[in-house]
FIZABA-989983 format. One record per atom (N, C-alpha, C): atom name; x, y, z. Coordinates in steps of 0.001 Angstrom, whole numbers, plus 500000, padded with zeros to 6 digits. Atoms other than C-alpha are relative to their C-alpha. Layout:
REM FIZABA-989983
[r "CA",[X,Y,Z]]
...
***
This chain:
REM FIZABA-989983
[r "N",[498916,499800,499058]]
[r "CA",[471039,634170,622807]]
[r "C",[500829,501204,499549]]
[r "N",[499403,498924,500638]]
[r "CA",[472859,637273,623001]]
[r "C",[501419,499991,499595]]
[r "N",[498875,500176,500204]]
[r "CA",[476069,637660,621739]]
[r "C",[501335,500413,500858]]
[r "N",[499209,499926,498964]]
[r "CA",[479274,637693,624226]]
[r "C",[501116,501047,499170]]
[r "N",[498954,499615,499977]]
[r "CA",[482229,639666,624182]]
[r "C",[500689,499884,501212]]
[r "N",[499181,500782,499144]]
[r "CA",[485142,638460,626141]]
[r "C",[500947,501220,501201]]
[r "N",[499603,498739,499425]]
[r "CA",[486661,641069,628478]]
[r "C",[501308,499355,500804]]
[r "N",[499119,500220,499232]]
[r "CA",[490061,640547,629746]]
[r "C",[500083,500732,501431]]
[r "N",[499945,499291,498829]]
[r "CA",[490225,641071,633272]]
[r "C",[500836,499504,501580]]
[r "N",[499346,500041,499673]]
[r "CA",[492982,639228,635078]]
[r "C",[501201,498747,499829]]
[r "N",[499192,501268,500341]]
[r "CA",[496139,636924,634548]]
[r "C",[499733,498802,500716]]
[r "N",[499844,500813,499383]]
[r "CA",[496047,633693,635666]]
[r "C",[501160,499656,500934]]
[r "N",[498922,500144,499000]]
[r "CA",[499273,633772,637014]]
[r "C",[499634,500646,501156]]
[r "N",[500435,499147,498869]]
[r "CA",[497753,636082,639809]]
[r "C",[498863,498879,500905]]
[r "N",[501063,500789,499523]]
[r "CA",[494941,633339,640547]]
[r "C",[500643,498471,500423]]
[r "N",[499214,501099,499714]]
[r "CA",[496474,630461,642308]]
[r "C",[499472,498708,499729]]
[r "N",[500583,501523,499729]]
[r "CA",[495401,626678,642441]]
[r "C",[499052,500461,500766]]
[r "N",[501053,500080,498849]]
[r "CA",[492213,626372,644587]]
[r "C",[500000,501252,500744]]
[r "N",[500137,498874,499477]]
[r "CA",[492011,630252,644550]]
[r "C",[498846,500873,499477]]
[r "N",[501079,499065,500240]]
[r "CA",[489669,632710,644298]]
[r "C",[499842,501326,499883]]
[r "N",[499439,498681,500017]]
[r "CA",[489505,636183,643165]]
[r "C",[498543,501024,499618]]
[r "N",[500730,499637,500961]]
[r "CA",[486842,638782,642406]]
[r "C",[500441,501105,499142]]
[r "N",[499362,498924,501411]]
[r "CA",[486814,641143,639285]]
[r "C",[498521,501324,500288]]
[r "N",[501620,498898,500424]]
[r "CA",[484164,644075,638077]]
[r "C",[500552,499859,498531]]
[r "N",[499977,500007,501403]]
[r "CA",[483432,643550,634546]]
[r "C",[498400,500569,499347]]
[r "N",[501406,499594,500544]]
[r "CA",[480536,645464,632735]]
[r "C",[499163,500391,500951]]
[r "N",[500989,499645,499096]]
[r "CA",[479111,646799,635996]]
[r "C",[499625,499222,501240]]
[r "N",[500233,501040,498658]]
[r "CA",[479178,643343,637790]]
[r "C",[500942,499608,500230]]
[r "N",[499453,500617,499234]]
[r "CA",[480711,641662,640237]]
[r "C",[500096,498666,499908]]
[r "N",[499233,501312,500424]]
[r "CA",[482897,638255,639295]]
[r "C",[500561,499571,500746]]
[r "N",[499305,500968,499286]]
[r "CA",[484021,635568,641279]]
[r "C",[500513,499035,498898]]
[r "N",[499107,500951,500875]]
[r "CA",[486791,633817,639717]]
[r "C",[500521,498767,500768]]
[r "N",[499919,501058,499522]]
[r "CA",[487698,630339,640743]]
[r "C",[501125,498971,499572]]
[r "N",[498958,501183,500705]]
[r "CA",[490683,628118,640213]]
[r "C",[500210,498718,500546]]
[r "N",[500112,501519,499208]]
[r "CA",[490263,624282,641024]]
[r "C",[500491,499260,498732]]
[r "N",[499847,500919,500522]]
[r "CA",[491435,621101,639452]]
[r "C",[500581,500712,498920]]
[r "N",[499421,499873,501243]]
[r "CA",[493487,623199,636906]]
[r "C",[498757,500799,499114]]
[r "N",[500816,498943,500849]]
[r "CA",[490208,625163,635530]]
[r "C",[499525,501307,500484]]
[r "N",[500528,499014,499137]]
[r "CA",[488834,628150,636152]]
[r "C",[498410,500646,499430]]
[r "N",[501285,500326,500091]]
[r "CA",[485278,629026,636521]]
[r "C",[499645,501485,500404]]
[r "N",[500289,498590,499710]]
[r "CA",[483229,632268,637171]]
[r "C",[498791,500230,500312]]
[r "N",[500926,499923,499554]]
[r "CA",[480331,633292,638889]]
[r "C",[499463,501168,500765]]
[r "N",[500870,498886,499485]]
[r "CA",[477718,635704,640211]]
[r "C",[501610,500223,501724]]
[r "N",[499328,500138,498509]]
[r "CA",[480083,637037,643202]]
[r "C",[498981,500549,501143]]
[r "N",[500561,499532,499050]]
[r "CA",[476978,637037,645158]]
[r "C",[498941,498499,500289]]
[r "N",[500461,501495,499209]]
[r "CA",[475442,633880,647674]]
[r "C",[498644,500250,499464]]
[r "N",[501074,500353,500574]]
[r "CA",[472196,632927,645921]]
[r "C",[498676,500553,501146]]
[r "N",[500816,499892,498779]]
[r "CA",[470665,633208,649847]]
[r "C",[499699,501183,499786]]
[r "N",[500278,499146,499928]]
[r "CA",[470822,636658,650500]]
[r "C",[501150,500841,499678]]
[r "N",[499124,499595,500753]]
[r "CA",[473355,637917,648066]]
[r "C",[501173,501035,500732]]
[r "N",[498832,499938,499748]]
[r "CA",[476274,638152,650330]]
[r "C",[501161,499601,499224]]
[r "N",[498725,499608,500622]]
[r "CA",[479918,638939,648749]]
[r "C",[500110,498341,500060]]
[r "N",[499103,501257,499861]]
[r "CA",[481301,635381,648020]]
[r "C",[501328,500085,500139]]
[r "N",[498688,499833,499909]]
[r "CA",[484718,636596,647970]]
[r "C",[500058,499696,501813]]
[r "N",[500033,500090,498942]]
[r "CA",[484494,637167,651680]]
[r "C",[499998,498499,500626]]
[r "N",[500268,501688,499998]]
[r "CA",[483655,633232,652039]]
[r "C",[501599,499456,499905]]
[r "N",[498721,500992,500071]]
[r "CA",[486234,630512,652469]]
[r "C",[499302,498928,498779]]
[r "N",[499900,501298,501155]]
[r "CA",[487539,627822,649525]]
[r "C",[500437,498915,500584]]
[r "N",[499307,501097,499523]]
[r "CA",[488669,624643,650869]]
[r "C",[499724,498654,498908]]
[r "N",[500024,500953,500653]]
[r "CA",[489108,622328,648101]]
[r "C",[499067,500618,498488]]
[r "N",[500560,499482,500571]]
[r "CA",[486198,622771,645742]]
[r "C",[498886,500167,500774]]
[r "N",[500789,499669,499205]]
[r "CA",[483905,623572,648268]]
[r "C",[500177,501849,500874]]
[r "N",[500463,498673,499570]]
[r "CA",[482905,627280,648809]]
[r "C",[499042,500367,501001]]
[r "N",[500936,500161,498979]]
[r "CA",[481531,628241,652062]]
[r "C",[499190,501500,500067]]
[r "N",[500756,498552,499719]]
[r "CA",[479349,631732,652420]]
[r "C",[500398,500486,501115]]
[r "N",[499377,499503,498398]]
[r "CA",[480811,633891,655209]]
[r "C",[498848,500632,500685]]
[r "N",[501513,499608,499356]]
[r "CA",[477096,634890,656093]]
[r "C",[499385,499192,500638]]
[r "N",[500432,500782,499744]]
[r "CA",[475376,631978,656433]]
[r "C",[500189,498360,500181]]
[r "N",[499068,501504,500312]]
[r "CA",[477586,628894,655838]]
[r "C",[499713,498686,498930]]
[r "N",[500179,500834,500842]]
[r "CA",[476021,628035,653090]]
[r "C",[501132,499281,499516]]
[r "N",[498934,500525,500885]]
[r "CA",[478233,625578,650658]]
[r "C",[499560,499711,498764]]
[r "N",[499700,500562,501630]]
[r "CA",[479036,625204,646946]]
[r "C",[500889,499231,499368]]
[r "N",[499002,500755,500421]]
[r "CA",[480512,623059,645098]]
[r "C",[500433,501095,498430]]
[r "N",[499848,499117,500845]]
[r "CA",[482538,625310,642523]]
[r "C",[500962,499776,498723]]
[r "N",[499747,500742,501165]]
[r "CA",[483600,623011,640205]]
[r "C",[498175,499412,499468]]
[r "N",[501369,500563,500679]]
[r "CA",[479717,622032,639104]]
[r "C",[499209,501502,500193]]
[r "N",[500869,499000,499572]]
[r "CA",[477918,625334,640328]]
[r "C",[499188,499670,501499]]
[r "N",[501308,500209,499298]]
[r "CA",[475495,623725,642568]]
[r "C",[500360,499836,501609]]
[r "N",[499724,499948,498733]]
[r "CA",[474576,624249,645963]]
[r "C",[500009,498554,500724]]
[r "N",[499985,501682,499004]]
[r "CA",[475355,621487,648984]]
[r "C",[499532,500011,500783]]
[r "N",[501284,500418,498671]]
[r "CA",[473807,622372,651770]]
[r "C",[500085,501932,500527]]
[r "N",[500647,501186,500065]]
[r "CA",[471530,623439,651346]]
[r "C",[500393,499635,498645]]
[r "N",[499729,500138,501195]]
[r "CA",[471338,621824,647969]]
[r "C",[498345,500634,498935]]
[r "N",[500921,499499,500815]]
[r "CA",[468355,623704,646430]]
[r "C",[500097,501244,498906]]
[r "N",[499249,498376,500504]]
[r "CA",[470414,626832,645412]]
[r "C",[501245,499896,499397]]
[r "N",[498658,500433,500328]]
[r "CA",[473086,626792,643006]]
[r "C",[500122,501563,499616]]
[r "N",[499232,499061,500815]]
[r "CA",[475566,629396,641766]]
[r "C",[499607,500296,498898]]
[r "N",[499975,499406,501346]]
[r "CA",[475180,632048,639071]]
[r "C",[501029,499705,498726]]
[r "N",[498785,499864,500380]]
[r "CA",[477469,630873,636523]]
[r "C",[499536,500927,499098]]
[r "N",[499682,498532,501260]]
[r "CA",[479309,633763,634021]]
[r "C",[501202,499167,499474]]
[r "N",[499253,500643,500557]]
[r "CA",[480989,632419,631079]]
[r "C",[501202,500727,500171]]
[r "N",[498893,499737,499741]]
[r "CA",[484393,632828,631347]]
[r "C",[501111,498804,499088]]
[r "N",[498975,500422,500975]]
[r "CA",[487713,631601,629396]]
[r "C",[501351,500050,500670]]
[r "N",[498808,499548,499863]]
[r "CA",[491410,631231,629641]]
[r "C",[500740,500129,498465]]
[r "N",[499723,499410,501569]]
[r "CA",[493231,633134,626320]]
[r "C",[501170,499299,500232]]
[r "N",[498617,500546,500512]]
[r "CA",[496152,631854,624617]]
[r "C",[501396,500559,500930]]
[r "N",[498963,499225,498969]]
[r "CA",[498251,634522,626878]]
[r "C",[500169,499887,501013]]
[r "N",[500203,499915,498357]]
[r "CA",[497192,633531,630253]]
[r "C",[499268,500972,500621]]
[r "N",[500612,499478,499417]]
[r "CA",[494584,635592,630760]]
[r "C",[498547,499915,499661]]
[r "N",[501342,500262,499732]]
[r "CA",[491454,635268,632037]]
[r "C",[499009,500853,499687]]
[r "N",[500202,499017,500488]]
[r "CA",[488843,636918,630273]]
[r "C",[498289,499504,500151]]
[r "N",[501867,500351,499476]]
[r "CA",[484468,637153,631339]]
[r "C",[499560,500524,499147]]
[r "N",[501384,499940,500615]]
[r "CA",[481678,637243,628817]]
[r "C",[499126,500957,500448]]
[r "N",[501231,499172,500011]]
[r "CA",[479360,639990,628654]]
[r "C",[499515,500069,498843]]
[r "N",[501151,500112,500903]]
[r "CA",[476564,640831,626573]]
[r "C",[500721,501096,499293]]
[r "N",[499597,498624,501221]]
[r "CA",[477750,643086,623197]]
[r "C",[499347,500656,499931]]
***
């Protein structure tokens, strides 16, 4: 496994409850996620036919694709319907400071 380095790339105070944000870190594109008090991070692109997830609606922990209507659940990764396709996750953290910081490869 390769080794991570942590990349700060936005406060949490900016990311609301049951919000969603994307970043660019290392070249890619990050979907950030704030539910139930955690926050989570992922390919910001629909597994289907790698439409923008940002563009997509959150309603709860359920992420909808603004392409196709797929849904995710974005507290587990995995897709709902359909359910054969789940989310890219990208490790991700919250620092002692309040800020949110994504894993790339050193």
């Amino acid at each position: 496994m390769a080794d991570l380095a942590y990349v700060p790339v936005l406060a949490l105070a900016r990311l609301r409850e049951t919000g969603m944000a994307a970043v660019s870190v290392g070249g890619r594109r990050v979907l950030l996620v704030h539910v139930d008090g955690d926050v989570r991070a992922y390919d910001n692109r629909c597994p289907h036919r790698a439409w923008p997830l940002e563009r997509g609606t959150l309603d709860g922990c359920v992420l909808t694709c603004a392409n196709h209507r797929w849904t995710f659940d974005v507290a587990t990764g995995r897709g709902l319907d359909p359910g054969d396709r789940d989310l890219v996750a990208v490790p991700c953290r919250v620092d002692e400071d309040g800020t949110v910081a994504v894993g790339v490869e050193a």
